[in-house]
DOGUKE-148945 format. One record per residue (C-alpha): residue in three letters; x, y, z. Coordinates in Angstrom, 1 decimal. Layout:
<r "Ala", <X, Y, Z>>;
...
# end
This chain:
<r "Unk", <12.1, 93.6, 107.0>>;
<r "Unk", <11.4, 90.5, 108.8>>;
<r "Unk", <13.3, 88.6, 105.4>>;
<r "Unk", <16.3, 91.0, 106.0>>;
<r "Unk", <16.6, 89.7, 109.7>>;
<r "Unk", <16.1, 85.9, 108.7>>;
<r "Unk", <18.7, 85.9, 106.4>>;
<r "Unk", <21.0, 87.8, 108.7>>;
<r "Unk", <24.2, 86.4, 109.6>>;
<r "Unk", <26.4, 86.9, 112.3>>;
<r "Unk", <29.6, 89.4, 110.7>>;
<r "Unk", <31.8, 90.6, 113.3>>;
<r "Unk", <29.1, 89.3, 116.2>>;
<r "Unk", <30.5, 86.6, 118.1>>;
<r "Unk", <28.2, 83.1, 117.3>>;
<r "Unk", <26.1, 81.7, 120.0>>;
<r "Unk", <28.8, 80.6, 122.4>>;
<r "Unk", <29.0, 77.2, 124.4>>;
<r "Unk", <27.9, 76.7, 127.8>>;
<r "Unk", <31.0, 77.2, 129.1>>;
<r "Unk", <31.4, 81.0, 127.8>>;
<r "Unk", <27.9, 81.4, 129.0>>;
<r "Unk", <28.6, 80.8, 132.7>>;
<r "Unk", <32.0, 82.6, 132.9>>;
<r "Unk", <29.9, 85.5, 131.4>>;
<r "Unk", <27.2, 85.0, 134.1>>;
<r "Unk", <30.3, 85.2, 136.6>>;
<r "Unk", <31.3, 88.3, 135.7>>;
<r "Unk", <28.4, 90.1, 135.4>>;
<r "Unk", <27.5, 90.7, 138.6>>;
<r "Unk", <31.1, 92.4, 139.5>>;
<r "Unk", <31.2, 94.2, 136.5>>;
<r "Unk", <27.3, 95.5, 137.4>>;
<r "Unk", <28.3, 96.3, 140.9>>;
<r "Unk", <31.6, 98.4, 139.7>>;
<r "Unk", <29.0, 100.2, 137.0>>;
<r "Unk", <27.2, 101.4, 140.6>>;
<r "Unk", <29.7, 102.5, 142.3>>;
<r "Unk", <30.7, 105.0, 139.0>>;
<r "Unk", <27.3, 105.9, 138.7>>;
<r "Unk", <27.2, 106.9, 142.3>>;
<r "Unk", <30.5, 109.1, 142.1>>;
<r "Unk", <29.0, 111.0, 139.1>>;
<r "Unk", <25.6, 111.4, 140.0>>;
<r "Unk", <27.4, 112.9, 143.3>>;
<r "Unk", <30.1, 114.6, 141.0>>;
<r "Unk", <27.4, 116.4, 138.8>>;
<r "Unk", <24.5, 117.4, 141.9>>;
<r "Unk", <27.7, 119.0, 143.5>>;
<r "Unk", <29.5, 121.1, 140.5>>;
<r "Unk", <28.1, 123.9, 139.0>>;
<r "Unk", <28.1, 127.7, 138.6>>;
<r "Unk", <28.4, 127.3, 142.2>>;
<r "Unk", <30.0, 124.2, 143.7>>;
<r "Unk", <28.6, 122.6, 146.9>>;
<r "Unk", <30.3, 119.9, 149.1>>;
<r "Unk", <29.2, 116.9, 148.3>>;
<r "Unk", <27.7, 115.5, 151.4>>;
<r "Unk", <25.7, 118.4, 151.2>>;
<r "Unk", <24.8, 118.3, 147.4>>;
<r "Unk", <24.0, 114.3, 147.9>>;
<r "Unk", <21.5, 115.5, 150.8>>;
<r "Unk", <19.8, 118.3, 148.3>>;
<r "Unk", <19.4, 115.6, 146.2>>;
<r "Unk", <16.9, 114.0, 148.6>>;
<r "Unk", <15.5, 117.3, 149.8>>;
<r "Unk", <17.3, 117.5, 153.2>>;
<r "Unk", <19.5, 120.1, 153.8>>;
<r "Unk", <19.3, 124.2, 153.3>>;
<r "Unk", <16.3, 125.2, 151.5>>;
<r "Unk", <18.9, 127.1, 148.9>>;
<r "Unk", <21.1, 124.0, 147.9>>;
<r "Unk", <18.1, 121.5, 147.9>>;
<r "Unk", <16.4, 124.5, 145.4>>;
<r "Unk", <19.7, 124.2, 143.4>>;
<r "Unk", <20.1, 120.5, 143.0>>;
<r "Unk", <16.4, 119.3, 143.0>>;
<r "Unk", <15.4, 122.3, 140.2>>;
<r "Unk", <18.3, 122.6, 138.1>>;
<r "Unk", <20.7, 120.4, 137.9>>;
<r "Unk", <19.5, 116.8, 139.2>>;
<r "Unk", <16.9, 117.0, 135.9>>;
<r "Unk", <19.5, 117.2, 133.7>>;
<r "Unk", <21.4, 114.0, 135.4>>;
<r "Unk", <18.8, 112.2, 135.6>>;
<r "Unk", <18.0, 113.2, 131.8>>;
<r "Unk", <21.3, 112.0, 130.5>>;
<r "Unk", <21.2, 108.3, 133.0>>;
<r "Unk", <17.9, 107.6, 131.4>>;
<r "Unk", <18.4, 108.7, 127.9>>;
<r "Unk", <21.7, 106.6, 127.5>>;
<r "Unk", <20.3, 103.7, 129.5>>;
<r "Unk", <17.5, 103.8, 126.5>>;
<r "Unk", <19.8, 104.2, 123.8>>;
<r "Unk", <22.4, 101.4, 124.8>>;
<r "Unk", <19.3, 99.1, 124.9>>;
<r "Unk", <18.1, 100.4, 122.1>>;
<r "Unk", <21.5, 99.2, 120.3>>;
<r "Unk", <21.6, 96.1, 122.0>>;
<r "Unk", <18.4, 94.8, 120.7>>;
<r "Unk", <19.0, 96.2, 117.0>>;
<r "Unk", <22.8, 94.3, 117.0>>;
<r "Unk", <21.3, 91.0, 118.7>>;
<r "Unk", <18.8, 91.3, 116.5>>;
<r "Unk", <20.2, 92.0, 113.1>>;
<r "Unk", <23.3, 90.2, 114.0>>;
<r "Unk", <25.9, 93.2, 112.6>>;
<r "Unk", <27.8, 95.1, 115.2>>;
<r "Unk", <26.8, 98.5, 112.9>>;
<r "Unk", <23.5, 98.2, 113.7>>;
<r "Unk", <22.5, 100.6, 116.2>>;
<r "Unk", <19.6, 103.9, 116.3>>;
<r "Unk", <22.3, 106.2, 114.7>>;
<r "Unk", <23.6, 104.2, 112.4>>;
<r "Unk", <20.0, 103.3, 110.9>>;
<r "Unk", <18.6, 106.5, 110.9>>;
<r "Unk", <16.2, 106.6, 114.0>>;
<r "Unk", <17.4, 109.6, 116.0>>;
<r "Unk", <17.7, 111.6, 113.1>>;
<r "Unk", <13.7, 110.5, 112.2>>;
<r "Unk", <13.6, 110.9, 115.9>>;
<r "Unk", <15.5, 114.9, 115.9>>;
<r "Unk", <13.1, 115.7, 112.6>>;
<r "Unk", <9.8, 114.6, 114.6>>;
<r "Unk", <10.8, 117.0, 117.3>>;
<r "Unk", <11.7, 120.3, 115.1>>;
<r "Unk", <9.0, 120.1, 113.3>>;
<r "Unk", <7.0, 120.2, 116.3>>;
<r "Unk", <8.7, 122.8, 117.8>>;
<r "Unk", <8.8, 124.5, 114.0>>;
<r "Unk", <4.9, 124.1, 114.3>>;
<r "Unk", <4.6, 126.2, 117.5>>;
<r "Unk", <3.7, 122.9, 119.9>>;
<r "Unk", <4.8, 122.7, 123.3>>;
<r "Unk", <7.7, 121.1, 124.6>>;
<r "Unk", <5.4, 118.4, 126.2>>;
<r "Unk", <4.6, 117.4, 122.9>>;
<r "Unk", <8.2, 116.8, 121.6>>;
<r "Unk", <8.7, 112.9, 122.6>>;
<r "Unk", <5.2, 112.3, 121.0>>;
<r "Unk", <6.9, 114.0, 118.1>>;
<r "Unk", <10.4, 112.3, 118.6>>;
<r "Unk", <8.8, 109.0, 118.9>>;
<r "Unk", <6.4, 109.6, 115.2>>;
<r "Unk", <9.9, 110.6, 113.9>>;
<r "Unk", <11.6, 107.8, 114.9>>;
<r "Unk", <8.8, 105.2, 113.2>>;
<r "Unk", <8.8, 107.5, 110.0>>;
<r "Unk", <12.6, 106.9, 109.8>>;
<r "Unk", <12.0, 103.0, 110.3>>;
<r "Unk", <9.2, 103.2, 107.6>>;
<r "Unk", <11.6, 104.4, 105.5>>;
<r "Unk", <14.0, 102.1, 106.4>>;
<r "Unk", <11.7, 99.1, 105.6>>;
<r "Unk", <10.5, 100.7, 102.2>>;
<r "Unk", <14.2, 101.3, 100.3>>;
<r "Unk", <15.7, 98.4, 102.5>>;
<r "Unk", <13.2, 95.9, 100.8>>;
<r "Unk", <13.6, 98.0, 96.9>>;
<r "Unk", <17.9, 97.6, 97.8>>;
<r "Unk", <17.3, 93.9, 98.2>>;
<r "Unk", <17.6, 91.4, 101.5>>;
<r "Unk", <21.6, 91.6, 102.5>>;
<r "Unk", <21.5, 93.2, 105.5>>;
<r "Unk", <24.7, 95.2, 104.4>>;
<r "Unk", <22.7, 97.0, 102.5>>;
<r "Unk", <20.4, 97.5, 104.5>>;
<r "Unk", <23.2, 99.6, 107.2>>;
<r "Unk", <23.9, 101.6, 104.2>>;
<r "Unk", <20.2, 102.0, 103.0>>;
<r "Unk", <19.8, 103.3, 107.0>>;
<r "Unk", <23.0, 105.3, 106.8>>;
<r "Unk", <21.4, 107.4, 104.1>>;
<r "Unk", <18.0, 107.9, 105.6>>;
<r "Unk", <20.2, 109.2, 108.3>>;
<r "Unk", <21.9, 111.9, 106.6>>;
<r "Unk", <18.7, 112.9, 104.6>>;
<r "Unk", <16.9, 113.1, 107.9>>;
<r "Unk", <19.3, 115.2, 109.3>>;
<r "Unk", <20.0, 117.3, 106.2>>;
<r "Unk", <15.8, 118.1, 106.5>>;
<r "Unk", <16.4, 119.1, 110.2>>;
<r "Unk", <19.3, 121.5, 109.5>>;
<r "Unk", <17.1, 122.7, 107.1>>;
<r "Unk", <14.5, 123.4, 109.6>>;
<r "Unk", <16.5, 125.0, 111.7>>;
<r "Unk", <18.1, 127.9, 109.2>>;
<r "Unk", <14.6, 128.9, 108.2>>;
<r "Unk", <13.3, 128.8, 112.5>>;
<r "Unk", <12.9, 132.7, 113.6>>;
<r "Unk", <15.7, 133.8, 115.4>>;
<r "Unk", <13.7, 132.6, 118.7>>;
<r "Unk", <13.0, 129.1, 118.0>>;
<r "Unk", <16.3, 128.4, 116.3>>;
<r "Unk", <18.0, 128.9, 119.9>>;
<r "Unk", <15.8, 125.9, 121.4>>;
<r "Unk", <15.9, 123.8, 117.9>>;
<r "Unk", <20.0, 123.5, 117.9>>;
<r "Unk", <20.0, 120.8, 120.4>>;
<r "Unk", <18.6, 119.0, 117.9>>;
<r "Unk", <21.5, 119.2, 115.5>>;
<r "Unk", <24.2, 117.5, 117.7>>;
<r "Unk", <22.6, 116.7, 121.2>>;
<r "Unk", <22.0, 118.6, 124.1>>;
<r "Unk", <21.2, 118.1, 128.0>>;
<r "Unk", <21.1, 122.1, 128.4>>;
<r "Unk", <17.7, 123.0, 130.5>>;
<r "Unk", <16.2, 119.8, 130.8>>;
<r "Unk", <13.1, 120.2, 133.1>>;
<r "Unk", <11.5, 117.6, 135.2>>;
<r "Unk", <8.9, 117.9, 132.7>>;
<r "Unk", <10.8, 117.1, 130.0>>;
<r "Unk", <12.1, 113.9, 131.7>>;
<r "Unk", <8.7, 112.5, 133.5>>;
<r "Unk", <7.0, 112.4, 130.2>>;
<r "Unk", <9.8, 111.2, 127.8>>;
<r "Unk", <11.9, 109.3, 130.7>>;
<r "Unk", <8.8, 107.9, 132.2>>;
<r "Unk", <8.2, 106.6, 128.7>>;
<r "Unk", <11.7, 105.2, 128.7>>;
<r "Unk", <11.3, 103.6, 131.6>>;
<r "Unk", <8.5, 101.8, 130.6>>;
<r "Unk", <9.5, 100.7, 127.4>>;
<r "Unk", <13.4, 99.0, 129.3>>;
<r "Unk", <10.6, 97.0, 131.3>>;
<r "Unk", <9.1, 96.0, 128.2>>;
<r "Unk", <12.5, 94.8, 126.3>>;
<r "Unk", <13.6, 92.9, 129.2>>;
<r "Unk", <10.1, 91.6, 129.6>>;
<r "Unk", <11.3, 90.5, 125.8>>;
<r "Unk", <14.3, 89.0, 126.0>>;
<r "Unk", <13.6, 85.5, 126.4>>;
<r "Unk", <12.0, 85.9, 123.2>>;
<r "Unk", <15.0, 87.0, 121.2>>;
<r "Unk", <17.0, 83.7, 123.4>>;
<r "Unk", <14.4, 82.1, 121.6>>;
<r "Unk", <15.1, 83.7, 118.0>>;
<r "Unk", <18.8, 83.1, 118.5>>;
<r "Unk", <18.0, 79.1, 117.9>>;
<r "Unk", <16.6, 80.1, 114.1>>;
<r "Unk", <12.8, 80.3, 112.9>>;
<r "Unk", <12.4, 76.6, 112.9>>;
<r "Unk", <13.4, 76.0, 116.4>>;
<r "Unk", <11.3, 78.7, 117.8>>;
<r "Unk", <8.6, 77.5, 115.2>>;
<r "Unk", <8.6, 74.5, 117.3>>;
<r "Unk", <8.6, 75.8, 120.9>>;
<r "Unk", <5.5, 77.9, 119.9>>;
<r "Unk", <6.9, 81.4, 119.1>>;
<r "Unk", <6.2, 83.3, 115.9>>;
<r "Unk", <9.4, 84.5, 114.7>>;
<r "Unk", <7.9, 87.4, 112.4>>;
<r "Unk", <5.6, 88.3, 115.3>>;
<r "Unk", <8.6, 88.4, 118.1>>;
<r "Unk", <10.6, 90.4, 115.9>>;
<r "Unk", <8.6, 93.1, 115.1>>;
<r "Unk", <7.9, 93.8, 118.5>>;
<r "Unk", <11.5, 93.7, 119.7>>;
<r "Unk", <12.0, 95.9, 116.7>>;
<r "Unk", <9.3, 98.5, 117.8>>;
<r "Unk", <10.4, 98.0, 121.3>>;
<r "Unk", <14.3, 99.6, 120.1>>;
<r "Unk", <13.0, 102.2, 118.0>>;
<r "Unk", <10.8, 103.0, 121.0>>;
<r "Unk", <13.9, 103.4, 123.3>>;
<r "Unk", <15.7, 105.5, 120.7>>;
<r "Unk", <13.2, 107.5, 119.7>>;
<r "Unk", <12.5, 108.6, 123.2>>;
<r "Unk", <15.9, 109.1, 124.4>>;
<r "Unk", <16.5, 111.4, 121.6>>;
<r "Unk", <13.7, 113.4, 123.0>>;
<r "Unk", <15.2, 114.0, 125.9>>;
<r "Unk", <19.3, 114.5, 124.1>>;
<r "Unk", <18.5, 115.2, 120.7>>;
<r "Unk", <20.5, 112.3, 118.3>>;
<r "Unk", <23.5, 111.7, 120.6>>;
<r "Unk", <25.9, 109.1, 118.6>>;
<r "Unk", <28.2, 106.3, 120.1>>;
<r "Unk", <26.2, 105.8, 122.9>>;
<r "Unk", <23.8, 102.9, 120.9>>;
<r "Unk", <26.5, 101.8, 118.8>>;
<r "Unk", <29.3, 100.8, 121.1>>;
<r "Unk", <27.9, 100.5, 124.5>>;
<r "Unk", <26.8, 96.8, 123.2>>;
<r "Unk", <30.4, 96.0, 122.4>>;
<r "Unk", <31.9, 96.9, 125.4>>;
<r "Unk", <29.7, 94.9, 127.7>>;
<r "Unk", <30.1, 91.4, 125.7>>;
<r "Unk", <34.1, 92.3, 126.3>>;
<r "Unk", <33.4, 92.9, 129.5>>;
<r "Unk", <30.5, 90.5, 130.6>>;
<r "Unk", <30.4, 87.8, 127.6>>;
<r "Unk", <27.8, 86.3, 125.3>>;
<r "Unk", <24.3, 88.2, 125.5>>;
<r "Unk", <21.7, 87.2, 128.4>>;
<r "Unk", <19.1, 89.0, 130.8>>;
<r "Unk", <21.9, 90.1, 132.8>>;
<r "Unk", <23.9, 91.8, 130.1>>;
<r "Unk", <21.0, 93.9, 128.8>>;
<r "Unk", <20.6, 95.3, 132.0>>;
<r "Unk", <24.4, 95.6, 132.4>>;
<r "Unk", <24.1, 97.6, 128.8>>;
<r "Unk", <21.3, 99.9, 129.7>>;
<r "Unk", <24.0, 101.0, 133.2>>;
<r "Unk", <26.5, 101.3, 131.1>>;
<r "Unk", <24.6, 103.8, 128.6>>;
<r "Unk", <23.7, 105.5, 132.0>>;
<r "Unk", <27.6, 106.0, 132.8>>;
<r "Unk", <29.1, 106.6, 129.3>>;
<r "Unk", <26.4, 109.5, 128.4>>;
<r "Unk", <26.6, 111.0, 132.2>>;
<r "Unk", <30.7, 110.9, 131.9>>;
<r "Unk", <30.2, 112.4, 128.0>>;
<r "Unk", <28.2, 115.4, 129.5>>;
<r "Unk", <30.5, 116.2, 132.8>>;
<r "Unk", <33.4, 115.7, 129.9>>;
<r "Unk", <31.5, 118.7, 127.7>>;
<r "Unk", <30.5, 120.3, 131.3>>;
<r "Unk", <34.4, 121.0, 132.9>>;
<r "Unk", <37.1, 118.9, 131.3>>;
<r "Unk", <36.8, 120.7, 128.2>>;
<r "Unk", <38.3, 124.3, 127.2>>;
<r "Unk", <35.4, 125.6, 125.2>>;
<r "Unk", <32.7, 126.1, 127.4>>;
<r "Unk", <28.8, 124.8, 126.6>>;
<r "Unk", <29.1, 122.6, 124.2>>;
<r "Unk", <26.9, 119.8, 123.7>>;
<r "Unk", <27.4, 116.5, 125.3>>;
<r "Unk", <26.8, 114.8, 121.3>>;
<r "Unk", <30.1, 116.8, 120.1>>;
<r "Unk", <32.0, 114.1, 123.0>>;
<r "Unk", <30.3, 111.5, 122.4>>;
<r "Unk", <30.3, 112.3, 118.1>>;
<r "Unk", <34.5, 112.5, 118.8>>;
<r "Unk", <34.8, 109.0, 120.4>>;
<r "Unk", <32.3, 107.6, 117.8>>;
<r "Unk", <34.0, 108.2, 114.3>>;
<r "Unk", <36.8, 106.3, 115.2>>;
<r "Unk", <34.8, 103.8, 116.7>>;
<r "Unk", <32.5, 103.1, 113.6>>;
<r "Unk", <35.5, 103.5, 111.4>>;
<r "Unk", <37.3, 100.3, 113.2>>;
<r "Unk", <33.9, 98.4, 113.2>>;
<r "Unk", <33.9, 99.2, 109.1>>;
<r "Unk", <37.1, 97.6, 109.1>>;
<r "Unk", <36.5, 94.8, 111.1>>;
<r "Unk", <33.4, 94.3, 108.8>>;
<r "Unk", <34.9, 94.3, 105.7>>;
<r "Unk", <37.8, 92.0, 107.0>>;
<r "Unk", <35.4, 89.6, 108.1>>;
<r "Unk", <33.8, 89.7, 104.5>>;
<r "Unk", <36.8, 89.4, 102.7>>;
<r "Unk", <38.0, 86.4, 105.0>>;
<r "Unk", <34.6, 84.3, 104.6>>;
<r "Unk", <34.9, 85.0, 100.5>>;
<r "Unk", <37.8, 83.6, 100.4>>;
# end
């Protein structure tokens, strides 16, 4: 694996960009972080207030922070503020998740979904929940999926050879066998389990609990601290293995870790969504048009941006769309086909360009 990302080059990934790039970037990312805010605010405030029955949103915002009737602060604090919360933290952890894989890899494909991590991550949890556990035990599960998935990744990646081409489609088709094995799963559940298993299948933030989101958001949480904690590392990396030879960093060492840190973050947010696509895979893109070249700043930018896209996905699913209940991954699956078919394109232009 650590071959693969040596001998990665940048295709369709902008190349390390001069100083002057660097500090227009730096300019702009504190507007564009501050605009991110102010949409978060409105749709934290859009979803505490809008439900089977709506509340005013002064008074919905108060529930929030348990002032206010007992009844609306009931409503808001116990049913819907965990599922907000749910969907800001697990596409804050995906979009990082993505970052670090692309940065990393240096191919705008890669990304969790793309490389087959939230489906190991959606088999860890059914088979726990095929296995009788408790839903406590599902990110623990999600997370063991997740690494399984990477294992595999590693393992046929190394048999297909070291172009990291093949190593998106290697990831492409752990993917689909992953999620093949959890369809599987799900047909042969009892007509009891299969009910709490289908989230699984194409994402979900249906009856999240504040259980469900202190034990695999708190998890989250900590690992965000740990990849920014990181990131002067992969700076480091950026310069190549002799450079960072030099200024005493072990390449093979650094990237491992930022590797488990992103499998981490995926792993964990699929525990809480189930393996949400488009999230990972674009959120990465938008911020370098928005922000410029990758720094501290834009990673943190990335992980608001998750926040906002998945939270708009699931208000989407919630009241913009005609059916009723369905899951926030069939929104977010609609924008990302066309999406990863454009970054195909754009990949195999750049290809054909540099052969001849």
């Amino acid at each position: 694996m650590n071959d693969v990302v040596r001998s990665a080059k940048p295709l369709g990934s902008p190349s390390p960009a001069p100083a002057t790039g660097r500090r227009a970037g730096r300019g702009r990312t504190p507007l564009v972080a501050l605009a991110g805010l102010v949409v978060l605010c409105a749709l934290v405030t859009v979803s505490v207030a809008n439900g089977e029955m709506p509340l005013p949103p002064v008074e919905a915002v108060k529930g929030l922070f348990g002032a206010g009737e007992p009844g609306t602060v009931l409503v808001v604090q116990e049913f819907r503020a965990p599922r907000m919360v749910a969907a800001i933290v697990a596409g804050a952890g995906l979009a990082v998740g993505g970052a670090l894989l692309q940065r990393l890899f240096r191919n705008p494909l890669a990304s969790p979904d793309v490389m087959g991590v939230t489906g190991g991550a959606s088999f860890g949890a059914v088979a726990m929940l095929a296995a009788g556990a408790s839903q406590a035990m599902v990110p623990l599960a999600a997370l063991g999926g997740g690494l399984l998935a990477a294992v595999l990744l590693g393992v046929f990646g190394w048999r297909s050879g070291t172009s990291v081409t093949r190593l998106l489609l290697v990831g492409l088709a752990v993917q689909a066998g992953l999620v093949a094995a959890v369809n599987f799963m799900v047909v042969r559940f009892p007509t009891e389990l299969a009910g709490s298993a289908l989230q699984w299948t194409t994402g979900s933030l249906y009856g999240r609990t504040w259980t469900e989101v202190w034990s695999a958001g708190g998890a989250v949480a900590v690992g965000l601290v740990l990849a920014f904690a990181l990131h002067r590392r992969l700076a480091v990396l950026d310069l190549g293995d002799d450079s960072a030879g030099t200024l005493g960093l072990n390449p093979h060492t650094a990237r491992l870790q930022i590797l488990v840190i992103a499998i981490v973050l995926a792993s964990l947010a699929a525990a809480l969504t189930g393996p949400v696509a488009f999230v990972a895979l674009a959120v990465p893109h938008m911020v370098r048009f928005l922000a410029g070249p990758p720094t501290a700043g834009t990673l943190a930018l990335s992980a608001l941006a998750g926040a906002v896209l998945l939270l708009t996905s699931d208000l989407v699913a919630q009241y913009l769309l005609p059916v009723s209940g369905l899951p926030v991954g069939v929104v977010t699956a609609t924008l990302g086909a066309p999406w990863l078919l454009v970054l195909m394109i754009r990949q195999s232009s750049s290809v054909n360009r540099s052969v001849r």
